[in-house]
N, CA, C and O atoms as a printed pandas DataFrame, in Angstrom:
     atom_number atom_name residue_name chain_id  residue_number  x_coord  y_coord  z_coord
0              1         N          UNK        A               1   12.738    5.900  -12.046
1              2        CA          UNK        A               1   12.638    4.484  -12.377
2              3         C          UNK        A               1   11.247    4.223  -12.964
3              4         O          UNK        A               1   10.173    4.399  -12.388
4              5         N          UNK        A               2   11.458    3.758  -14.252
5              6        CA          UNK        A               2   10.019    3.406  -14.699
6              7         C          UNK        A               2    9.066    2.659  -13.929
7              8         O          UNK        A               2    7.847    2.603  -13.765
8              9         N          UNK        A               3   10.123    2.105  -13.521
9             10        CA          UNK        A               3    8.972    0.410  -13.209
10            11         C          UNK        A               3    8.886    0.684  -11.129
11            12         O          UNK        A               3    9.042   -0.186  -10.272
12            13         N          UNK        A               4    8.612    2.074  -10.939
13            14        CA          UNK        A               4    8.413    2.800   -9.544
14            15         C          UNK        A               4    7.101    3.542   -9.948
15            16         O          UNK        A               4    7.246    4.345  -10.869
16            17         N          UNK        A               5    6.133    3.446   -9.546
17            18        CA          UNK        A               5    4.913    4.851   -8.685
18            19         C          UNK        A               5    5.139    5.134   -7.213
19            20         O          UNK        A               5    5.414    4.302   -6.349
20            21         N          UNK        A               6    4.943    6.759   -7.031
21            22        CA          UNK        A               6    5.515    7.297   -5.904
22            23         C          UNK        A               6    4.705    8.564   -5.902
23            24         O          UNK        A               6    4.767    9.600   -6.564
24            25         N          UNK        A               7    3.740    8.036   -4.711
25            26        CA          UNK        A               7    2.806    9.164   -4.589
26            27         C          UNK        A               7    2.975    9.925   -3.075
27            28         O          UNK        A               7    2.868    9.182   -2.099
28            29         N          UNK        A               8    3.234   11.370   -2.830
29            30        CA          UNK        A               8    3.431   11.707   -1.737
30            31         C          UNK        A               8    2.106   12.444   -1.010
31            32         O          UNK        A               8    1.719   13.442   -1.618
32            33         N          UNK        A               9    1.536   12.180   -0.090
33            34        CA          UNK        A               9   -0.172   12.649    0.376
34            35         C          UNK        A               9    0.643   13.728    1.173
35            36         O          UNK        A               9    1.727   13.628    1.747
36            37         N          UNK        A              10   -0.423   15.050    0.995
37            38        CA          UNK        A              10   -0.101   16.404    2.049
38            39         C          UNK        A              10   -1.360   16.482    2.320
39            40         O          UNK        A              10   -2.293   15.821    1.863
40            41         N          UNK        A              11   -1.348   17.555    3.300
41            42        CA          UNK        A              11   -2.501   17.823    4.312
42            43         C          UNK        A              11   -1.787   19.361    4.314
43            44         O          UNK        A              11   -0.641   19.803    4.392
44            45         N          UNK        A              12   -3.054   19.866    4.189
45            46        CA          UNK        A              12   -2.811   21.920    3.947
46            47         C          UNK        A              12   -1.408   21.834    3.424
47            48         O          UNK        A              12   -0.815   22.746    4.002
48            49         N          UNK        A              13   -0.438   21.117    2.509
49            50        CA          UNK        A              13    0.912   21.354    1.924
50            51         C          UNK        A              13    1.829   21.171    2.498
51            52         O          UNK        A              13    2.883   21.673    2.108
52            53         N          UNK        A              14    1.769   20.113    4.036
53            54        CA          UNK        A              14    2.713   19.402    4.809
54            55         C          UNK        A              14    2.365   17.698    4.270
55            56         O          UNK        A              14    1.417   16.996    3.918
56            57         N          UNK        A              15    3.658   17.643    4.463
57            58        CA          UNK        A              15    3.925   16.066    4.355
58            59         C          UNK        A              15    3.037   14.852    4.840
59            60         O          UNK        A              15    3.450   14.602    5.972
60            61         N          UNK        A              16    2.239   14.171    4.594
61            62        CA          UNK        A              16    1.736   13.340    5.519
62            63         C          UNK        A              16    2.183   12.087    5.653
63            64         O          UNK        A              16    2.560   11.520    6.679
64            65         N          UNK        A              17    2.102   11.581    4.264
65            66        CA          UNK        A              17    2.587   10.235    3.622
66            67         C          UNK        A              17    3.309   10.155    2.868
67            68         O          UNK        A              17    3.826   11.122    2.308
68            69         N          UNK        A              18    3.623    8.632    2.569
69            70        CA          UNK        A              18    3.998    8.407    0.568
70            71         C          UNK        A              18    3.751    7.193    1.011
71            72         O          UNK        A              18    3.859    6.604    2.086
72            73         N          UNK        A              19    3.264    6.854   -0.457
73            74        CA          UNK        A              19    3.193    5.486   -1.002
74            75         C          UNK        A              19    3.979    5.180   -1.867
75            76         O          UNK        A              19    4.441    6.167   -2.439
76            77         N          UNK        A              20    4.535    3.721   -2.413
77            78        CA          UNK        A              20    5.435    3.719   -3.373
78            79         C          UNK        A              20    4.558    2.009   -3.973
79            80         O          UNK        A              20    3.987    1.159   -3.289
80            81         N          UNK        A              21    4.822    2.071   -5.643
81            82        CA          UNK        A              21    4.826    0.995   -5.829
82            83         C          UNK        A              21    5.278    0.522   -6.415
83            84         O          UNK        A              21    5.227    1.138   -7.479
84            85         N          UNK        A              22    6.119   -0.822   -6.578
85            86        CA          UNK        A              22    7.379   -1.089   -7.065
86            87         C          UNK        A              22    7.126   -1.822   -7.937
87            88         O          UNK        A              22    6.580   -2.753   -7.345
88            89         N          UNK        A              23    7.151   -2.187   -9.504
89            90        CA          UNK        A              23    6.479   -3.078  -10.405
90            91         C          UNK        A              23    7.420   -4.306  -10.567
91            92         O          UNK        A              23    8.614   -4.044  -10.716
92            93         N          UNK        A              24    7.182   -5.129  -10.562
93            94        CA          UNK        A              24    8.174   -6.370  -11.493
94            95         C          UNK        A              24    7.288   -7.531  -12.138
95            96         O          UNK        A              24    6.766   -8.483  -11.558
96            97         N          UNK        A              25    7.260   -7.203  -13.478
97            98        CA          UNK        A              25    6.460   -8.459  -14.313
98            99         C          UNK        A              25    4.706   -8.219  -14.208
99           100         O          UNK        A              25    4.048   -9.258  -14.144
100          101         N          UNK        A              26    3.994   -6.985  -14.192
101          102        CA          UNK        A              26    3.147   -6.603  -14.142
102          103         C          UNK        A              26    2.334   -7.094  -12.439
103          104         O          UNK        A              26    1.138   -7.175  -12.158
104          105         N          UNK        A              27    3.442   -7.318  -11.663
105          106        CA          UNK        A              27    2.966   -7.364  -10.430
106          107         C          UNK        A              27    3.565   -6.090   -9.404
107          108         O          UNK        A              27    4.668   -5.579   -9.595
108          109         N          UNK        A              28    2.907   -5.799   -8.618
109          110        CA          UNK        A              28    3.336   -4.418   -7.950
110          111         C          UNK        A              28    3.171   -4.668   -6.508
111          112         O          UNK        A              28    2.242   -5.192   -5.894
112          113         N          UNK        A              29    4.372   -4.133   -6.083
113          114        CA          UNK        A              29    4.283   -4.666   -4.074
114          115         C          UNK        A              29    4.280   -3.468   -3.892
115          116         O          UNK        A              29    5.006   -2.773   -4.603
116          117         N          UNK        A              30    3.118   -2.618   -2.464
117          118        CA          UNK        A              30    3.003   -1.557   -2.377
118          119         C          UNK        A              30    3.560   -1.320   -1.073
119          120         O          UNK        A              30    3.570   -2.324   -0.361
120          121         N          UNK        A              31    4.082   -0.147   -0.502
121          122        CA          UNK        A              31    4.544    0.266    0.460
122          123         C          UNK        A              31    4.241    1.611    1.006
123          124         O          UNK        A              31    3.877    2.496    0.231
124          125         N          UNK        A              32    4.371    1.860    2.397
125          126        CA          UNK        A              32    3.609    2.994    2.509
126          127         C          UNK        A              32    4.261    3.581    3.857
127          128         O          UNK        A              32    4.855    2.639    4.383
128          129         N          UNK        A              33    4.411    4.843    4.702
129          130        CA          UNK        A              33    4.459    5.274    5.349
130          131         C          UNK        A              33    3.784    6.550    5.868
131          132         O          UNK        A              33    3.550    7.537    5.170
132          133         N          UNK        A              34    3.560    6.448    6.886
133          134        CA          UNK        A              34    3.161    7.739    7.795
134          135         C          UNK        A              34    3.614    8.284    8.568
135          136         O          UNK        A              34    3.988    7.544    9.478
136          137         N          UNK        A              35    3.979   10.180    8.855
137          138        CA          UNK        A              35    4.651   10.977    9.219
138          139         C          UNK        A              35    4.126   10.838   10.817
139          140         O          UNK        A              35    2.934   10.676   11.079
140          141         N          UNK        A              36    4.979   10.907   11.655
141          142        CA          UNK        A              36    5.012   10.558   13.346
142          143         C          UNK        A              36    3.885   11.327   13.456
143          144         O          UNK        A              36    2.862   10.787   13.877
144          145         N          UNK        A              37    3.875   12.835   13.069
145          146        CA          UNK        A              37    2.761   13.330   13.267
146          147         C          UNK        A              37    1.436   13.293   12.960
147          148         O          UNK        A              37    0.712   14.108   13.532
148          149         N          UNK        A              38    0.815   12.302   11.953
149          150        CA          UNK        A              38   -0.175   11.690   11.566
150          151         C          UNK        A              38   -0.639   10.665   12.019
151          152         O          UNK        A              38   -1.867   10.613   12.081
152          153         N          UNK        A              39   -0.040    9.777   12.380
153          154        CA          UNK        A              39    0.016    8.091   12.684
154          155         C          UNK        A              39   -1.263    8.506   13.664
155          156         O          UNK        A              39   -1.436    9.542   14.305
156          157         N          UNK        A              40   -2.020    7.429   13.558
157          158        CA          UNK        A              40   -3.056    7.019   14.963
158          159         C          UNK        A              40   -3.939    8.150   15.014
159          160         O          UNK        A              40   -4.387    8.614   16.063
160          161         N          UNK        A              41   -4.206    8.634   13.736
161          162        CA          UNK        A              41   -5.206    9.327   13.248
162          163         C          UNK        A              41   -6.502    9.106   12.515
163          164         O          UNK        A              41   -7.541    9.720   12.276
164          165         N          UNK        A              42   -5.883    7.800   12.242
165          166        CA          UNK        A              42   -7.064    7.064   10.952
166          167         C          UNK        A              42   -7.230    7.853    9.090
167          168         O          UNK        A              42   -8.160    8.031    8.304
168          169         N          UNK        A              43   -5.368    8.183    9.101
169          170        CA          UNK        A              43   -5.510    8.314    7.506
170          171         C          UNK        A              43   -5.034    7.544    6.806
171          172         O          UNK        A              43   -5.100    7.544    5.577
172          173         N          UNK        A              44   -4.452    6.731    7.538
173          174        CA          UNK        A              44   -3.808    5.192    6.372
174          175         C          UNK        A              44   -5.094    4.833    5.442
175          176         O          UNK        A              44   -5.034    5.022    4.227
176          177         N          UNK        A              45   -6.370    4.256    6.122
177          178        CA          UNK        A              45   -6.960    3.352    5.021
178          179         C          UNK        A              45   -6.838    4.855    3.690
179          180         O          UNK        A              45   -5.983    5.022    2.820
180          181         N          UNK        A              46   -7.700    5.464    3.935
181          182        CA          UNK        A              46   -8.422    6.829    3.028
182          183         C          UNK        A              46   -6.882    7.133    1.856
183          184         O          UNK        A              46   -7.041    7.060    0.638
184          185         N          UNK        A              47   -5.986    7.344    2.254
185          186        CA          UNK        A              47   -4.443    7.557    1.955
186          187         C          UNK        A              47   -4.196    6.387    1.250
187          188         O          UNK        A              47   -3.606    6.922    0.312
188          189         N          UNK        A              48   -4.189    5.351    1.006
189          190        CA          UNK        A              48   -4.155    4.524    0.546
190          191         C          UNK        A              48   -5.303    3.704   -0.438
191          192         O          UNK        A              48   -5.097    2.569   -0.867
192          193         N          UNK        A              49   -6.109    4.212   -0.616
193          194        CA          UNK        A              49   -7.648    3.888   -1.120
194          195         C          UNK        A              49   -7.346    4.713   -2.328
195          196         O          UNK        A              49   -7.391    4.207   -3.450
196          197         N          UNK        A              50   -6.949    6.332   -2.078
197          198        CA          UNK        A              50   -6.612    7.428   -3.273
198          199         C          UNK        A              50   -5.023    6.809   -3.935
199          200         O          UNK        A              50   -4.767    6.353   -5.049
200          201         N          UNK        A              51   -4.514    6.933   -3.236
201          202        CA          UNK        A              51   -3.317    6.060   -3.738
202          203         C          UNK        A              51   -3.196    4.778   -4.700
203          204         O          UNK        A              51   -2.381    4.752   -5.623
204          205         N          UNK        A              52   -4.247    3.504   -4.354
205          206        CA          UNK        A              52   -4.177    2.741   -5.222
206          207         C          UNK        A              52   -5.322    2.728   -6.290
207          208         O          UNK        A              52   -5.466    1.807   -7.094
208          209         N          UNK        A              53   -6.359    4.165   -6.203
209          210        CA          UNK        A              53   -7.428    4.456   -7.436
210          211         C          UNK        A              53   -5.596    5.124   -8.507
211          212         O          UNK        A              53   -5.161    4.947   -9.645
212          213         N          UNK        A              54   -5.328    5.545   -7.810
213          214        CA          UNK        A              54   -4.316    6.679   -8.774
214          215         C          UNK        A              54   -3.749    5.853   -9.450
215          216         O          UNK        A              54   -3.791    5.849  -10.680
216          217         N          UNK        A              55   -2.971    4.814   -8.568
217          218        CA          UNK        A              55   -2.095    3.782   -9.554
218          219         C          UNK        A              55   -2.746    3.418  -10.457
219          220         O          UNK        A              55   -2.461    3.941  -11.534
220          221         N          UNK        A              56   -4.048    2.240  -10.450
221          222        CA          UNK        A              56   -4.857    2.196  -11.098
222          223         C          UNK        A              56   -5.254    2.338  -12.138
223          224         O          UNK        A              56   -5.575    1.427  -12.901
224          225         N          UNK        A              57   -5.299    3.408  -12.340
225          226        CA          UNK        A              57   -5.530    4.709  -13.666
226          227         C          UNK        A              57   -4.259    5.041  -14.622
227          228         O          UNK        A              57   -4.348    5.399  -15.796
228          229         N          UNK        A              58   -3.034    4.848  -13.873
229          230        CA          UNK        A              58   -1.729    4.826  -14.623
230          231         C          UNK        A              58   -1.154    4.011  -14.850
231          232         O          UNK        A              58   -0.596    4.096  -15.944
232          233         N          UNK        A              59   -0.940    2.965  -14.195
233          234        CA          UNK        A              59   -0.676    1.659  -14.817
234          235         C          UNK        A              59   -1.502    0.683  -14.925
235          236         O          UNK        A              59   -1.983    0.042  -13.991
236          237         N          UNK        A              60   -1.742    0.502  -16.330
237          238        CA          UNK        A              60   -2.623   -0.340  -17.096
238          239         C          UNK        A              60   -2.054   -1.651  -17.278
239          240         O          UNK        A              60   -2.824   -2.470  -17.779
240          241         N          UNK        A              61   -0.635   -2.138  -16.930
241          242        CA          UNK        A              61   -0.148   -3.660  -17.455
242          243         C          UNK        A              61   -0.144   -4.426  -15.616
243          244         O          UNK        A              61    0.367   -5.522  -15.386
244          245         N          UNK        A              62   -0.605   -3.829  -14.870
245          246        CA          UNK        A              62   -0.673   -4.400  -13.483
246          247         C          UNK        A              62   -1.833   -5.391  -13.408
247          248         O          UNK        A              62   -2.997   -5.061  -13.638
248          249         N          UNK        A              63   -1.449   -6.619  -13.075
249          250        CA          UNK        A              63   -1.919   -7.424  -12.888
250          251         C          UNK        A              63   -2.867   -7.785  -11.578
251          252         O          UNK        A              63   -4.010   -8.194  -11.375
252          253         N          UNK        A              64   -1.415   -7.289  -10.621
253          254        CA          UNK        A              64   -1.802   -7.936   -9.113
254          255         C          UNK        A              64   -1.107   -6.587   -8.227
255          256         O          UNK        A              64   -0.102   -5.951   -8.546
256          257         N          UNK        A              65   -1.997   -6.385   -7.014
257          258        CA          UNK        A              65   -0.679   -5.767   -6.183
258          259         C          UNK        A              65   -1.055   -6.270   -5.122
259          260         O          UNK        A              65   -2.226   -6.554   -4.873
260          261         N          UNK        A              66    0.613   -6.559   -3.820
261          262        CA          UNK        A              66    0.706   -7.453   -3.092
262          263         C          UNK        A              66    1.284   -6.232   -2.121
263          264         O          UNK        A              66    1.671   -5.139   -2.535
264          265         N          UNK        A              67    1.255   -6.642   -0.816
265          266        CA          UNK        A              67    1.253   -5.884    0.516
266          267         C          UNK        A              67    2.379   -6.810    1.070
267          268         O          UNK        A              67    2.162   -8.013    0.925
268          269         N          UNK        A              68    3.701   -6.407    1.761
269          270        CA          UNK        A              68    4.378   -7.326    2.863
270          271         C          UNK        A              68    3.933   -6.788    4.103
271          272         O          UNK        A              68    3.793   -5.572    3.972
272          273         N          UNK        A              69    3.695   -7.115    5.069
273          274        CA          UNK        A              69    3.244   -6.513    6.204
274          275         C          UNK        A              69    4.006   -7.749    7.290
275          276         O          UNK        A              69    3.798   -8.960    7.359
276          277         N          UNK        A              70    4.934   -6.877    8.053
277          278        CA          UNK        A              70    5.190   -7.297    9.213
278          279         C          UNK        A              70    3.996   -8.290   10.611
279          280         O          UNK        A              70    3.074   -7.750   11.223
280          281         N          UNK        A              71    4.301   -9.325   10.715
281          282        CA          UNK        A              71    3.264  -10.476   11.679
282          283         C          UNK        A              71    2.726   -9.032   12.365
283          284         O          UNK        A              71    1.587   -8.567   12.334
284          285         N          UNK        A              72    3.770   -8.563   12.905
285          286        CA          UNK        A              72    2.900   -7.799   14.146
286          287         C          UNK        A              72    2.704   -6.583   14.667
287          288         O          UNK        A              72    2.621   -6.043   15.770
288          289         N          UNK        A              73    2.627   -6.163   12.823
289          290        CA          UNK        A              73    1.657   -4.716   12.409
290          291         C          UNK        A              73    0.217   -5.108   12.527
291          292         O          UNK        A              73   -0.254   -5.545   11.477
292          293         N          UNK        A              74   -0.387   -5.071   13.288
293          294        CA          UNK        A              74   -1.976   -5.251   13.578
294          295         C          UNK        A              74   -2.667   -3.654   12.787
295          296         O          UNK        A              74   -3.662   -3.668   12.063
296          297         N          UNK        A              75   -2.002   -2.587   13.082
297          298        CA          UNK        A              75   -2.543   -1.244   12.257
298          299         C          UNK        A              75   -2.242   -1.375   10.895
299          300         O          UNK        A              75   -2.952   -0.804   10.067
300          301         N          UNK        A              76   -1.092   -2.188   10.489
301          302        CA          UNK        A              76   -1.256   -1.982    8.296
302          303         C          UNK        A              76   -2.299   -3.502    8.418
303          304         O          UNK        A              76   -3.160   -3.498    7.538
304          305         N          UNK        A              77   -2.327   -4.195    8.929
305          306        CA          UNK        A              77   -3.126   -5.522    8.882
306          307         C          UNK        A              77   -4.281   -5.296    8.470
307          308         O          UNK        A              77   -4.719   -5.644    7.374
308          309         N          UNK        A              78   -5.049   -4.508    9.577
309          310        CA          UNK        A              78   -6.560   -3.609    9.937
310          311         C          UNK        A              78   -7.093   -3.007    8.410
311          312         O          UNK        A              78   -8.171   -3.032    7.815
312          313         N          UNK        A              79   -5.558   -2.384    8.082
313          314        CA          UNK        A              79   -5.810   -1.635    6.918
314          315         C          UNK        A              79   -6.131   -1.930    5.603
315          316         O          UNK        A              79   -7.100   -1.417    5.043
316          317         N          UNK        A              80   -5.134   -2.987    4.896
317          318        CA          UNK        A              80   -5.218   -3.941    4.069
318          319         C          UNK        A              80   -6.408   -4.618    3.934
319          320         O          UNK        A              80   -7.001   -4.530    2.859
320          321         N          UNK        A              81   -6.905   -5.336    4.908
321          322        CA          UNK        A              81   -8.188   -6.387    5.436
322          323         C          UNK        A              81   -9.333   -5.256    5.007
323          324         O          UNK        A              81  -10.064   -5.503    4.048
324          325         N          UNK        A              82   -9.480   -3.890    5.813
325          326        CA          UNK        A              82  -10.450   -2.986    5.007
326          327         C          UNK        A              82  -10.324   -2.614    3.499
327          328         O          UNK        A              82  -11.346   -2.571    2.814
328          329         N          UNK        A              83   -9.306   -2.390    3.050
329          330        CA          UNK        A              83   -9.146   -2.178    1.406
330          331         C          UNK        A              83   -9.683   -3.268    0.670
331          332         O          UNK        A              83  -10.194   -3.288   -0.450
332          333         N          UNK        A              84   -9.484   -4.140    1.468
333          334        CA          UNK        A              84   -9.904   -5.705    0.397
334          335         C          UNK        A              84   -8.671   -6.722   -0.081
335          336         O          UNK        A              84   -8.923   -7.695   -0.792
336          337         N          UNK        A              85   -7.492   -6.458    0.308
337          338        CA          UNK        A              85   -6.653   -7.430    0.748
338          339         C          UNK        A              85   -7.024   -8.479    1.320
339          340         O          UNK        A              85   -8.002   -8.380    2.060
340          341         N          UNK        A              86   -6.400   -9.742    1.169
341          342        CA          UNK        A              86   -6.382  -10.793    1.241
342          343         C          UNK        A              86   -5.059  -11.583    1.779
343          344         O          UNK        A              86   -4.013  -11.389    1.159
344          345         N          UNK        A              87   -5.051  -12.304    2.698
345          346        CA          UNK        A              87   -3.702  -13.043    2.964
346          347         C          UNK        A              87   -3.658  -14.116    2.290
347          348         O          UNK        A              87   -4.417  -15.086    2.276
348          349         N          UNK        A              88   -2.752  -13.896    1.746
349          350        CA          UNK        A              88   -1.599  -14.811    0.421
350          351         C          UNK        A              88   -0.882  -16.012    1.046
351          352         O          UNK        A              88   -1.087  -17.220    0.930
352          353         N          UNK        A              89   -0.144  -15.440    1.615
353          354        CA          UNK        A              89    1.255  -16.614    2.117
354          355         C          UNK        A              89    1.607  -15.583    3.054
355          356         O          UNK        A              89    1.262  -14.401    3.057
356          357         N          UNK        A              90    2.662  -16.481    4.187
357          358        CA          UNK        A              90    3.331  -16.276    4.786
358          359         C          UNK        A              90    4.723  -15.457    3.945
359          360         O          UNK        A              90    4.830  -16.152    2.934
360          361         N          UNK        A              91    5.439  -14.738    3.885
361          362        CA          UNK        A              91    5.975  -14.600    2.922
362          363         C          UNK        A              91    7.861  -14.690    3.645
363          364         O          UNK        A              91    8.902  -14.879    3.016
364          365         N          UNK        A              92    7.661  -14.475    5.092
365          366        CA          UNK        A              92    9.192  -14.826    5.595
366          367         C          UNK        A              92    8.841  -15.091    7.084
367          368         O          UNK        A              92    7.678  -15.199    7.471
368          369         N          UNK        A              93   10.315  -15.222    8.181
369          370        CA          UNK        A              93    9.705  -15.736    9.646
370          371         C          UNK        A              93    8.978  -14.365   10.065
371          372         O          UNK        A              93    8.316  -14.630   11.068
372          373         N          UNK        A              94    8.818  -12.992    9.717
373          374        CA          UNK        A              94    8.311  -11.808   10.562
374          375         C          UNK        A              94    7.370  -11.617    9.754
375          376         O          UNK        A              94    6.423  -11.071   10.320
376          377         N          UNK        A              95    7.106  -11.921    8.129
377          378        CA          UNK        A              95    6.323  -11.108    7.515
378          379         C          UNK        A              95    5.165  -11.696    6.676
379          380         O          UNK        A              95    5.406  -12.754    6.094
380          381         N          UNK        A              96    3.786  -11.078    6.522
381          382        CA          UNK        A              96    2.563  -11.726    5.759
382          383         C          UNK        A              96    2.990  -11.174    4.451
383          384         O          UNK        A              96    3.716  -10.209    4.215
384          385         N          UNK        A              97    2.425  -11.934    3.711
385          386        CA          UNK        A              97    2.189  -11.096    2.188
386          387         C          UNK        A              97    0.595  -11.373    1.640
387          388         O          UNK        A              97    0.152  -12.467    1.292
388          389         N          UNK        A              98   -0.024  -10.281    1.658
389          390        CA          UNK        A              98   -1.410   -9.999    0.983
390          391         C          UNK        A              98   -1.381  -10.016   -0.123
391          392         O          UNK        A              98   -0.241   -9.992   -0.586
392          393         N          UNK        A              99   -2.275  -10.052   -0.907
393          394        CA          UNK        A              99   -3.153   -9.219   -2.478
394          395         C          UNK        A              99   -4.373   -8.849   -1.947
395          396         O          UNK        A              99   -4.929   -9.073   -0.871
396          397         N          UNK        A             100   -4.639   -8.290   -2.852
397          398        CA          UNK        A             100   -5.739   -7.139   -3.759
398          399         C          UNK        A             100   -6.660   -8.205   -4.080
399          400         O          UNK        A             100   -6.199   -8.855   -5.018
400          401         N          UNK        A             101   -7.823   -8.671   -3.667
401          402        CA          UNK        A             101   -8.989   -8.986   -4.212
402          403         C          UNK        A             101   -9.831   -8.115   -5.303
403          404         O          UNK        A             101  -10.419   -7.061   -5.062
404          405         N          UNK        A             102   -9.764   -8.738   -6.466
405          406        CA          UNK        A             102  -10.789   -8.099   -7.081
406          407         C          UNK        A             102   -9.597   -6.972   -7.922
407          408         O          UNK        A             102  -10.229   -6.383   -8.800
408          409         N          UNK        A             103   -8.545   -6.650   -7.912
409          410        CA          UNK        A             103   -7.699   -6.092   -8.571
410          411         C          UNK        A             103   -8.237   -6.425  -10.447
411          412         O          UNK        A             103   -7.561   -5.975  -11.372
């Protein structure tokens, strides 16, 4: 899918992560996961920092990118808030929606 970036992070050539980012109208909502065996390690921010330099660099018509984060993910919250995210709106009854300061 064109309008998809999909970056998968390894560690020594095991799985750690992926990020995905989904474009519509030069805006991009990013998404992300971490492998059970990583979590509560402290590689989300770092994993995500390389992740959105990469996007970055490849898509040039991106305007904005926006984060949904569940109310009561306090660990992607933490994370976002360090990247330089910003809370946007409320975006449903469970979920925040951030941006990218400075994007």
């Amino acid at each position: 899918d064109d309008n998809c970036y999909f970056y998968m992070i390894l560690i020594d050539s095991k799985p750690m992560g992926q990020i995905r980012f989904d474009l519509l109208e030069g805006i991009a909502m990013i998404s992300y996961s971490i492998s059970k065996n990583f979590r509560g390690q402290g590689y989300g921010n770092e994993m995500l920092r390389v992740a959105i330099n990469q996007f970055n660099g490849e898509c040039l018509y991106c305007r904005n990118i926006y984060a949904k984060v569940k109310s009561e993910n306090n660990a992607s919250t933490k994370i976002f808030n360090n990247l330089g995210f910003s809370l946007d709106k409320k975006y449903d009854d469970s979920s925040l929606l951030y941006i990218l300061d400075n994007y």
